[in-house]
C-alpha positions, 0 to 999 in steps of 0.5 A: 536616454537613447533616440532613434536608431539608423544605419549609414555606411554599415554603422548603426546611428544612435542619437542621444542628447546626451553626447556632448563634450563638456569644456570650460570656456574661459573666453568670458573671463575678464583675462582669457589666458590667465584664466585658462592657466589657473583653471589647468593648474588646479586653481578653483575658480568657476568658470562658465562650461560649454557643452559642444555636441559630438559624435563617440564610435564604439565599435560599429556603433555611432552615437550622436548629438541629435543637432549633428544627425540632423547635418548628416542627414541634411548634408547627404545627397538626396539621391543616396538611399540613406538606409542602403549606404 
């Protein structure tokens, strides 16, 4: 699902809620660095997966997590016309 659709600096911003990187986070294990060992060598284990939000550029194209459109917009000073970057 795609959101909004936008311009900055000559790249088309698209939003999607989807655009995240899924990890696992072995931070809530009861051994952190043994747990991330046997996750990496195959080891079936559930570990709990973290979802961070990110941004993926295809060719003049950006899409983006909506939490990171909105610092982007938040960060970009007011006097800038964001539509003319």
């Amino acid at each position: 699902m795609l959101g909004s659709v936008d311009t900055l600096f000559g790249l088309k911003i698209v939003t999607s809620p989807e655009a995240y990187t899924v990890t696992p986070d072995a931070a809530l294990a009861r051994s952190p660095a043994r747990a991330r060992r046997r996750f990496a060598s195959g080891k079936r284990k559930t570990l709990p997966l973290r979802r961070t939000p990110t941004a993926v550029r295809y060719g003049d194209c950006l899409i983006v997590h909506p939490d990171i459109y909105a610092k982007i917009r938040k960060e970009l000073p007011q006097r800038v016309n964001f539509y003319d970057c």
